[in-house]
N, CA, C and O of each residue as an XYZ file, in Angstrom:
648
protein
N      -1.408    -16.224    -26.324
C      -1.917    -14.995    -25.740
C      -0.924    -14.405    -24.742
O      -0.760    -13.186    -24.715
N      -0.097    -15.406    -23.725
C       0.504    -14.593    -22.917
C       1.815    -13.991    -23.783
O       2.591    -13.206    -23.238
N       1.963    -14.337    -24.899
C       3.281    -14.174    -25.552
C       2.539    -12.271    -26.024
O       3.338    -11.568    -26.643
N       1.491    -11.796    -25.785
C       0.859    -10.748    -25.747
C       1.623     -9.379    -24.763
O       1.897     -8.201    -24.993
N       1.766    -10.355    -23.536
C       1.550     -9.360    -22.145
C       3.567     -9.601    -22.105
O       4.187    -10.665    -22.114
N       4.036     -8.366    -22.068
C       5.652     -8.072    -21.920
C       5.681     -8.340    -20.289
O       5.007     -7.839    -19.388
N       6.892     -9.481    -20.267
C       7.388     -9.846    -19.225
C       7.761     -9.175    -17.806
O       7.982     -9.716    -16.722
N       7.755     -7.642    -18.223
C       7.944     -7.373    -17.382
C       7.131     -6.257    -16.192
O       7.350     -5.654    -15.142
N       5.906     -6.539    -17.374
C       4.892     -6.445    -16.649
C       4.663     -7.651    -15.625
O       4.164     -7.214    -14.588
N       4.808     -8.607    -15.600
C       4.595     -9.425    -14.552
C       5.978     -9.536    -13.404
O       5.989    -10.328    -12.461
N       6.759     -8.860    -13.628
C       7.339     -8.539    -12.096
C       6.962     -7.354    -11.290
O       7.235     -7.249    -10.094
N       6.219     -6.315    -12.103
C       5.038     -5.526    -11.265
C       4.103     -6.549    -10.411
O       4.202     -6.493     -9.185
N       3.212     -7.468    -10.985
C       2.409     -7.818    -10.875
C       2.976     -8.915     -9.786
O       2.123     -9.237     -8.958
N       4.179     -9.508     -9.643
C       4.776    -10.353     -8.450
C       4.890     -9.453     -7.526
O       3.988     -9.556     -6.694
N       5.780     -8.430     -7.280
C       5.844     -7.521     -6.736
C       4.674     -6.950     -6.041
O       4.688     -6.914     -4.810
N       3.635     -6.488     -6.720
C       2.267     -6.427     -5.789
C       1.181     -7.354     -4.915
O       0.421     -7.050     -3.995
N       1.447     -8.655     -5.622
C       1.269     -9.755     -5.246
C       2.094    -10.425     -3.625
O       1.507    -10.972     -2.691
N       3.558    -10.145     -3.746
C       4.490    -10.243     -2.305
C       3.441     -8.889     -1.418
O       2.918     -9.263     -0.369
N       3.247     -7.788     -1.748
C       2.554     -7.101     -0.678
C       1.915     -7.437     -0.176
O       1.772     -7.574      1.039
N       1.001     -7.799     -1.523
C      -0.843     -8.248     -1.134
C      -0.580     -9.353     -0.081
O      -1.385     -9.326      0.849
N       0.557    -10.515     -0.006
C       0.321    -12.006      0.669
C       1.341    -11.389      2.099
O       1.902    -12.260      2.765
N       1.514    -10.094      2.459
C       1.987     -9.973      3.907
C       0.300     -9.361      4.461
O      -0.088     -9.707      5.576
N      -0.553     -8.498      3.615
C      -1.733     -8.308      4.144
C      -2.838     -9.787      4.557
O      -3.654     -9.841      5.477
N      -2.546    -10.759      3.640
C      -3.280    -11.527      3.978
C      -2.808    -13.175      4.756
O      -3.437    -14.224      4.900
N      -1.524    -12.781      5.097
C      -0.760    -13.307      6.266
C      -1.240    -13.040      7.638
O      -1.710    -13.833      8.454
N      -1.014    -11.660      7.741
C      -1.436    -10.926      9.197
C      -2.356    -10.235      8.816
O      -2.331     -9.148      8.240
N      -3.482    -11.078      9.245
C      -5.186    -10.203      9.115
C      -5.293     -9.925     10.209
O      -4.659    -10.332     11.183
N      -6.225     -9.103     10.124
C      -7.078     -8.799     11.358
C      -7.293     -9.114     12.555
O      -6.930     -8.850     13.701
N      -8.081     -9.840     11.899
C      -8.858    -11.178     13.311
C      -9.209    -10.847     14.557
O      -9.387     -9.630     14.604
N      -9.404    -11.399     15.656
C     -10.230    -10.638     16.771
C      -9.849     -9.747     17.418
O     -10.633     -8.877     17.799
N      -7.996     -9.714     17.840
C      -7.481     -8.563     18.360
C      -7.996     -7.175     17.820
O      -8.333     -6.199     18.489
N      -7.977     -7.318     16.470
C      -8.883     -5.957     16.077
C     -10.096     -5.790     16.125
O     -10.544     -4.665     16.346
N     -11.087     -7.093     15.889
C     -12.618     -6.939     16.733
C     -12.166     -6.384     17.807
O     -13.109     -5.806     18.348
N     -11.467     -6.293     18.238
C     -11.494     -6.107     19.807
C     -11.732     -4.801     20.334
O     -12.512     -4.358     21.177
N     -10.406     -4.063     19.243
C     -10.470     -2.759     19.144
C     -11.494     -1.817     19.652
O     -12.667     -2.128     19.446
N     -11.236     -0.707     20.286
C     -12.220      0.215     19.486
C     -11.906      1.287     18.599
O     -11.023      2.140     18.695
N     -12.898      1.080     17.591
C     -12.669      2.100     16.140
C     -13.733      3.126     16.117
O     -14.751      3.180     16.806
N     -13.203      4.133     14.966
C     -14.236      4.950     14.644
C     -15.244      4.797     13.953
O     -15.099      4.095     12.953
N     -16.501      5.339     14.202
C     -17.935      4.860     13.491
C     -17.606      5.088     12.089
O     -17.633      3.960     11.598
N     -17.335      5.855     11.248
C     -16.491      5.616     10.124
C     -15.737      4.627      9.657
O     -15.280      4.801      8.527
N     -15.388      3.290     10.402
C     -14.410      2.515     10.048
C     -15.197      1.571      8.944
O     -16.328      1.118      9.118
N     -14.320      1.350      7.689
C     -14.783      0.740      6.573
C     -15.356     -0.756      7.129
O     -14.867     -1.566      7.915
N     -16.445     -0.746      6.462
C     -16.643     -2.262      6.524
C     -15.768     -3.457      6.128
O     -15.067     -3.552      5.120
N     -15.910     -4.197      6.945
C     -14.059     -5.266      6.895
C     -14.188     -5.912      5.158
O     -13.047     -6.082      4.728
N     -15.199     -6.269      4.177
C     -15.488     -6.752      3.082
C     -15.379     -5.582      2.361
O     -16.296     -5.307      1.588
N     -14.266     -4.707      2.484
C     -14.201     -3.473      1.486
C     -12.660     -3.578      1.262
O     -11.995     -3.315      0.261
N     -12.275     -4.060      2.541
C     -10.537     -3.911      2.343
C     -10.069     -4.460      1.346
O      -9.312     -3.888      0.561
N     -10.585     -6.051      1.202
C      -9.566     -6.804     -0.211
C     -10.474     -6.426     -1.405
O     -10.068     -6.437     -2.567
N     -11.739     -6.088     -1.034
C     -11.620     -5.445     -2.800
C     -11.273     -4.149     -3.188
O     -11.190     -3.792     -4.363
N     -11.007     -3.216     -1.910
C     -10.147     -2.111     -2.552
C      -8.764     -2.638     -2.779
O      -8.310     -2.409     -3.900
N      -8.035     -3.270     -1.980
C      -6.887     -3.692     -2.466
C      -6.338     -4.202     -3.474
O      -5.215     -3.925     -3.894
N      -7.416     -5.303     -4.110
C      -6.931     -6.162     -5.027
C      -7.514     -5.025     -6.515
O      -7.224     -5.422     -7.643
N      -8.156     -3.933     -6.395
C      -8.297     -3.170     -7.530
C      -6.901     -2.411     -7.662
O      -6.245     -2.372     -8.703
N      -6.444     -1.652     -6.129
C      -5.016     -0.904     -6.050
C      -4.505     -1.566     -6.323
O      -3.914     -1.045     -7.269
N      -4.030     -2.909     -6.218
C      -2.926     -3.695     -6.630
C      -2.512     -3.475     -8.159
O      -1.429     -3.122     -8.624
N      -3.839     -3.829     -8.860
C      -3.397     -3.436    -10.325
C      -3.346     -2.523    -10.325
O      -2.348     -2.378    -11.030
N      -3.791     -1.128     -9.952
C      -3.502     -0.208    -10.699
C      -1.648      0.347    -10.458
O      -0.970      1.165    -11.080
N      -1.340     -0.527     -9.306
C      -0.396     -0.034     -8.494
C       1.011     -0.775     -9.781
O       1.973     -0.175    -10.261
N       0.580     -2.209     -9.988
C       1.462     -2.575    -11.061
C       1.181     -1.996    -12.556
O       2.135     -1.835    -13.318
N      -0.218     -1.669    -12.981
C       0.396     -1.229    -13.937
C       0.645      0.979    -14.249
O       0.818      1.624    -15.283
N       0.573      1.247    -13.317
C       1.680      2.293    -12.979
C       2.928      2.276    -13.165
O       3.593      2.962    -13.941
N       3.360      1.224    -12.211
C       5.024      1.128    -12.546
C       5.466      0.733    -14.009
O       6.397      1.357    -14.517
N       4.619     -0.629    -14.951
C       4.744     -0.793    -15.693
C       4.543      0.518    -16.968
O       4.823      0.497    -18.166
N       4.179      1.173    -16.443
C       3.707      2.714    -17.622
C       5.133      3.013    -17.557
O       6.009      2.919    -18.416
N       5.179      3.526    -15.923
C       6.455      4.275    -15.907
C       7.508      4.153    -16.507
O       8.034      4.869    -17.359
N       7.842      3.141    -16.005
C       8.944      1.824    -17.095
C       9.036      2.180    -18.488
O       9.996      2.652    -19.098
N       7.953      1.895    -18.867
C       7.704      2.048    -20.464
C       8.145      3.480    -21.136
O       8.828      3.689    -22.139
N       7.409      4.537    -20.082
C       7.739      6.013    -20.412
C       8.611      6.626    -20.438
O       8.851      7.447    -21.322
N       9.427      6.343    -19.311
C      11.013      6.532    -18.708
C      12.234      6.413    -20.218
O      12.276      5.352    -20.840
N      12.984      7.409    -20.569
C      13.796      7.408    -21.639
C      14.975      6.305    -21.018
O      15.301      6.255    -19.832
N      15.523      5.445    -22.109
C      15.898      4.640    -22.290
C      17.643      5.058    -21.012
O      18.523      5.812    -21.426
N      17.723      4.458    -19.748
C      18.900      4.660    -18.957
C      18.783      5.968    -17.946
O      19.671      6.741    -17.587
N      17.197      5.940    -17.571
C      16.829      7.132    -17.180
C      15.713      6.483    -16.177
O      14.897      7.350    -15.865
N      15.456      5.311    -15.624
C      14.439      4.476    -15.680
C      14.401      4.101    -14.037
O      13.446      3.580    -13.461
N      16.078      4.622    -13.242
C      16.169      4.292    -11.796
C      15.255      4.912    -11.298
O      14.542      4.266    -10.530
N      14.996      6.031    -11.473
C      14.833      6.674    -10.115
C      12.939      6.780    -10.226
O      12.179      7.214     -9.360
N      12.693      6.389    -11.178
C      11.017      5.926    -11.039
C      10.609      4.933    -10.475
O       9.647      4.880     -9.708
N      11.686      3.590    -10.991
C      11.676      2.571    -10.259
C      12.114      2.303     -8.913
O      11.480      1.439     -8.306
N      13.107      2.892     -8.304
C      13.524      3.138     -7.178
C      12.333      3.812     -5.960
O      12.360      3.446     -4.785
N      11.692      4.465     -6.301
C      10.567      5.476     -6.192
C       9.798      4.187     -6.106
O       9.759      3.715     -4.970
N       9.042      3.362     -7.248
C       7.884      2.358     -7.344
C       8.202      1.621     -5.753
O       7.520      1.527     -4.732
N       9.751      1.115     -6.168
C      10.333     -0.269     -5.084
C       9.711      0.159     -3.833
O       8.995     -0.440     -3.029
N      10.196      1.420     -3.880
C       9.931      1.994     -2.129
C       8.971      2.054     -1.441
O       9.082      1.749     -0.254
N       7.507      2.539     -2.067
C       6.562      2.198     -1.394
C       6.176      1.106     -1.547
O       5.670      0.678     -0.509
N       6.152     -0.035     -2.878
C       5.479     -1.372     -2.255
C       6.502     -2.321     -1.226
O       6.134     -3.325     -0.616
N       7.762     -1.773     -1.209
C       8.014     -2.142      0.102
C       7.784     -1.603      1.688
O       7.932     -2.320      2.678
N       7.388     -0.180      1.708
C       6.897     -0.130      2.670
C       5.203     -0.299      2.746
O       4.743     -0.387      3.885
N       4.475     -0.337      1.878
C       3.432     -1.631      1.626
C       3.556     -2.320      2.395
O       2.862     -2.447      3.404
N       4.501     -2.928      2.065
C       4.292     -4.652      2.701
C       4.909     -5.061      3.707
O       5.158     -6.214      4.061
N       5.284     -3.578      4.409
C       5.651     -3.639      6.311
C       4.517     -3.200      7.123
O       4.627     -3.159      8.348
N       2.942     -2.717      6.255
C       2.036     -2.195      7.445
C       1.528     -3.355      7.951
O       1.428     -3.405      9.177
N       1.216     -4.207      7.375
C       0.476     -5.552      7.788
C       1.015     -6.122      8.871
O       0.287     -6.198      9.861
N       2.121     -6.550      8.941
C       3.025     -7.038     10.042
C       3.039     -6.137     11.036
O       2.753     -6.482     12.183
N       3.382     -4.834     10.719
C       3.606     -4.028     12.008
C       2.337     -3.708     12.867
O       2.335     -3.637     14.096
N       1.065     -3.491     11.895
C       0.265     -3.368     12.874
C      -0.886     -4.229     13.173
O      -1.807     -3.727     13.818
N      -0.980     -5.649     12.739
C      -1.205     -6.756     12.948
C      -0.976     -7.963     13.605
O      -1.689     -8.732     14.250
N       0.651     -7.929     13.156
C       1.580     -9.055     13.241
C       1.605     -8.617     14.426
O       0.752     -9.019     15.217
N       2.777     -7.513     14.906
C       3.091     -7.044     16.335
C       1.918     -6.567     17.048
O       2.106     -6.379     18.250
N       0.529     -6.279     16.515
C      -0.076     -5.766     17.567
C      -0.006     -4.138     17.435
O      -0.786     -3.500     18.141
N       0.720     -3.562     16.730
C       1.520     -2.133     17.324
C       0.805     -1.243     16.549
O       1.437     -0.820     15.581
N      -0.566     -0.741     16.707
C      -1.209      0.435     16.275
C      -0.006      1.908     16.109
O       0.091      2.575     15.078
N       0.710      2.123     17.240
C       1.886      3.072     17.098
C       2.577      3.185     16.281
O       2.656      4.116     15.480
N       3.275      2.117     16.364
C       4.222      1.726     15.113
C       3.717      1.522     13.755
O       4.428      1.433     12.753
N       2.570      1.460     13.787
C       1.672      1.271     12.267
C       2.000      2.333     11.904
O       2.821      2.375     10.987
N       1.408      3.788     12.566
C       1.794      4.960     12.562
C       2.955      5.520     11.720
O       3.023      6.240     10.725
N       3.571      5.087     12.277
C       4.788      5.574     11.386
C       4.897      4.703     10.172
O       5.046      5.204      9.058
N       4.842      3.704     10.319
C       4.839      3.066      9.121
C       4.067      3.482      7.717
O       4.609      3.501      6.612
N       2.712      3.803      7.992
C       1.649      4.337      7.259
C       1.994      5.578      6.492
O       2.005      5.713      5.269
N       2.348      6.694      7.660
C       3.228      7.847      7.044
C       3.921      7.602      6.412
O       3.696      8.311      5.431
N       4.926      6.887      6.177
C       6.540      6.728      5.265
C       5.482      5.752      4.213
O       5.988      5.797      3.091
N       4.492      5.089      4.194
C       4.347      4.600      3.454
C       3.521      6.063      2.165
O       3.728      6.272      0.969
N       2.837      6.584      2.920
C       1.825      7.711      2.281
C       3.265      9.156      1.370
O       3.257      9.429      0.170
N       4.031      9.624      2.175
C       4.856      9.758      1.648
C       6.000      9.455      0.459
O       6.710     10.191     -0.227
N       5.792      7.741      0.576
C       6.228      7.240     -0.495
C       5.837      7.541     -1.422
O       6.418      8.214     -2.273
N       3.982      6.793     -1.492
C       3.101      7.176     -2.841
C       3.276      8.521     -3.397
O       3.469      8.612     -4.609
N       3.231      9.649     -2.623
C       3.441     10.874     -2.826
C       4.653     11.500     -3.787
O       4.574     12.326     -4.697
N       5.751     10.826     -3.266
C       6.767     11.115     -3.936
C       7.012     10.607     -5.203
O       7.562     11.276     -6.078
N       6.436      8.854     -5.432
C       6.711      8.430     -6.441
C       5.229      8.668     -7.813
O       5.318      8.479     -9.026
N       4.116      9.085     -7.080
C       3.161     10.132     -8.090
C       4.520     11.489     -8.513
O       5.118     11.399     -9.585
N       4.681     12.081     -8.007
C       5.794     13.533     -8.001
C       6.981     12.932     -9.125
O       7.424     13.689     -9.989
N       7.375     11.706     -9.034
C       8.223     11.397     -9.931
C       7.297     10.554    -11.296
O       7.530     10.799    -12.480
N       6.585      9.875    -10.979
C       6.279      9.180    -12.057
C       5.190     10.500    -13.267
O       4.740     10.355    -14.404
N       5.143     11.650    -12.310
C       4.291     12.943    -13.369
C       5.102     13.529    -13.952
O       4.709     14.574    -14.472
N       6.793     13.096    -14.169
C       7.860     13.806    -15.193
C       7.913     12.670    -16.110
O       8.347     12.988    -17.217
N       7.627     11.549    -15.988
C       7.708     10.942    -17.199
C       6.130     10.145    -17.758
O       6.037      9.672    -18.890
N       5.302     10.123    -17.032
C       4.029      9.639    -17.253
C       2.901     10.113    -16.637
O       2.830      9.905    -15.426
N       1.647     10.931    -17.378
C       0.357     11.416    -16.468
C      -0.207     10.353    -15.846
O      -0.573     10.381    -14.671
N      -0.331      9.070    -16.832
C      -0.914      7.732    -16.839
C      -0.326      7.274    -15.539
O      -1.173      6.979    -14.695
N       0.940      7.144    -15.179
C       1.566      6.429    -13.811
C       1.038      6.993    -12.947
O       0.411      6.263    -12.179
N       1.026      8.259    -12.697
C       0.915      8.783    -11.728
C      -0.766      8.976    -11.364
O      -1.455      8.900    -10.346
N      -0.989      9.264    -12.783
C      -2.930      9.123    -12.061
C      -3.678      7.727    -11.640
O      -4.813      7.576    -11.186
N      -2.720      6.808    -11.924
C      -2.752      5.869    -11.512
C      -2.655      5.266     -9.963
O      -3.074      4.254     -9.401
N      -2.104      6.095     -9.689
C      -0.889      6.170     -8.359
C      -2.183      6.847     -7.225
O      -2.279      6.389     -6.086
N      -3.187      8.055     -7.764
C      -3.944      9.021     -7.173
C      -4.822      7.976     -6.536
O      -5.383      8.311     -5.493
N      -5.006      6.895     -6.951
C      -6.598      6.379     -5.705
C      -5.805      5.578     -4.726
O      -6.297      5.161     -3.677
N      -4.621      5.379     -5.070
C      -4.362      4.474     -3.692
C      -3.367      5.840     -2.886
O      -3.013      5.680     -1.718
N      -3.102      6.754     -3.424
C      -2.986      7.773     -2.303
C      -4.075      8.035     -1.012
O      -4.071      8.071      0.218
N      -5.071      8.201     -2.240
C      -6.587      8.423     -1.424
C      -6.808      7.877     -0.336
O      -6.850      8.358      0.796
N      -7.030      6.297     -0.892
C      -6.548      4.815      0.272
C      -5.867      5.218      1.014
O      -6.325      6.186      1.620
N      -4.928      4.921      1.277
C      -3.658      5.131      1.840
C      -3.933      6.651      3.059
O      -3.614      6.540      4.243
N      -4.401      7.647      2.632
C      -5.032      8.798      3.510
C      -6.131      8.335      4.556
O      -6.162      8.670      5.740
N      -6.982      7.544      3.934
C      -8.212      6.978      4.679
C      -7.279      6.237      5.677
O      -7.120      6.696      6.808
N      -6.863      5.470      5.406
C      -6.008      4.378      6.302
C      -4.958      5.128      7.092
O      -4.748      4.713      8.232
N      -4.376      6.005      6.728
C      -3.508      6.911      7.635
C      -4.718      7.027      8.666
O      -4.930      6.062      9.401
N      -5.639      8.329      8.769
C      -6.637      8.729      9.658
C      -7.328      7.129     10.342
O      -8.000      7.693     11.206
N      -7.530      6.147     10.492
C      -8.166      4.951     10.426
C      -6.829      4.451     11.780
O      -6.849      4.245     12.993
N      -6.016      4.438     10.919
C      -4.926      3.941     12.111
C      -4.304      4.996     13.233
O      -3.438      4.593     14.009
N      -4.816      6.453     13.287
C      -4.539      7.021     13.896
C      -5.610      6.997     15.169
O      -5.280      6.985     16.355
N      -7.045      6.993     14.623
C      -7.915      6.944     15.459
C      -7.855      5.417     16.176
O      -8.356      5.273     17.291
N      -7.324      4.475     15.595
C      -7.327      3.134     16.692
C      -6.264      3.494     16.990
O      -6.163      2.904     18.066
N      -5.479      3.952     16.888
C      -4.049      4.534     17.935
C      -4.579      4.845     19.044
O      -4.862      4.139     20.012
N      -4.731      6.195     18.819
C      -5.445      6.759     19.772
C      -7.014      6.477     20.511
O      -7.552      7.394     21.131
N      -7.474      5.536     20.417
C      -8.446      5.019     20.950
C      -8.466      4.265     21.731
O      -9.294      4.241     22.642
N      -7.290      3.228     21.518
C      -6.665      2.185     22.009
C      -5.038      2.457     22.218
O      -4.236      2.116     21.349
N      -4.690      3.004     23.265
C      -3.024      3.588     23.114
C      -2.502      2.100     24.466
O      -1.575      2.354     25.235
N      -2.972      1.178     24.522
C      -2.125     -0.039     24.945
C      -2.854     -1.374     24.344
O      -3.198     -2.365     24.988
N      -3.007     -1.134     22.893
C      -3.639     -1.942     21.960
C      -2.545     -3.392     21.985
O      -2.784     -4.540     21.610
N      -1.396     -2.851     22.532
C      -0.002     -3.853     22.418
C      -0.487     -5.149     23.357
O      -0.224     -6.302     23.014
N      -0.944     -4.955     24.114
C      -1.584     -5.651     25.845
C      -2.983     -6.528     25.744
O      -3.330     -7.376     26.566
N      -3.765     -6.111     24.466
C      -4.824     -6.734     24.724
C      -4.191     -8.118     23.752
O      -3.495     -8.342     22.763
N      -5.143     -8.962     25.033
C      -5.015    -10.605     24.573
C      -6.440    -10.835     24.107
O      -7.441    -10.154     24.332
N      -6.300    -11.961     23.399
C      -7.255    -12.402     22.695
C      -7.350    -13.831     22.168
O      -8.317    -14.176     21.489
């Protein structure tokens, strides 16, 4: 059966997997109980199952793309994919690891931007990649606004001990 699934679909699927294990490295935990958030803030048992649904859709996007992409034409989708699940897999740390609601900030943006750009590229060679790409934009918006309001709610979030 696995001689089914093309190999290289599963370096998508590593690849989203290295993200997913910096989110669940640097969780939460009480410093962010600590917080204060907006009455809007998702219930904490929503995060990994929205994630672990984005995850796939997030690998097999790239894997479309890949596929769709004319043969030596294939960088700059992938280059595009690389970029946001690597800046993916700097929000966790930055605004967990360090503490740094601020710095999440920016991080979040360049990450939302990413998705943006690489939907914008992956809709010249695939509808499929890129509509693929549309719910974790969505995500990714929620969580922009989410980390702005504990920014700003908490603007020496760096200081609290716990």
């Amino acid at each position: 059966m696995l001689d089914a699934v093309p190999w290289s679909l599963f370096v998508f699927v590593a690849a989203c997997f290295g993200a997913a294990f910096t989110g669940a490295y640097f969780q939460p935990g009480k410093w962010y109980e600590a917080l204060d958030k907006p009455p809007w803030n998702p219930p904490n048992w929503m995060f990994p199952v929205a994630w672990t649904i984005l995850y796939g859709m997030i690998a097999a996007a790239g894997w479309f793309a890949l596929q769709a992409s004319p043969p030596g034409e294939a960088f700059l989708p992938m280059a595009a994919w690389a970029l946001q699940i690597v800046l993916n897999a700097t929000w966790s740390p930055v605004f967990f690891g360090l503490r740094r609601p601020d710095l999440g900030m920016i991080a979040v943006v360049a990450l939302w931007l990413s998705i943006a750009f690489c939907i914008a590229i992956f809709a010249e060679v695939s509808t499929l990649a890129a509509g693929l790409m549309v719910p974790y934009l969505v995500w990714v918006s929620i969580a922009t606004a989410l980390n702005w309001s504990v920014w700003r709610r908490n603007p020496n979030a760096h200081d609290i001990r716990v």
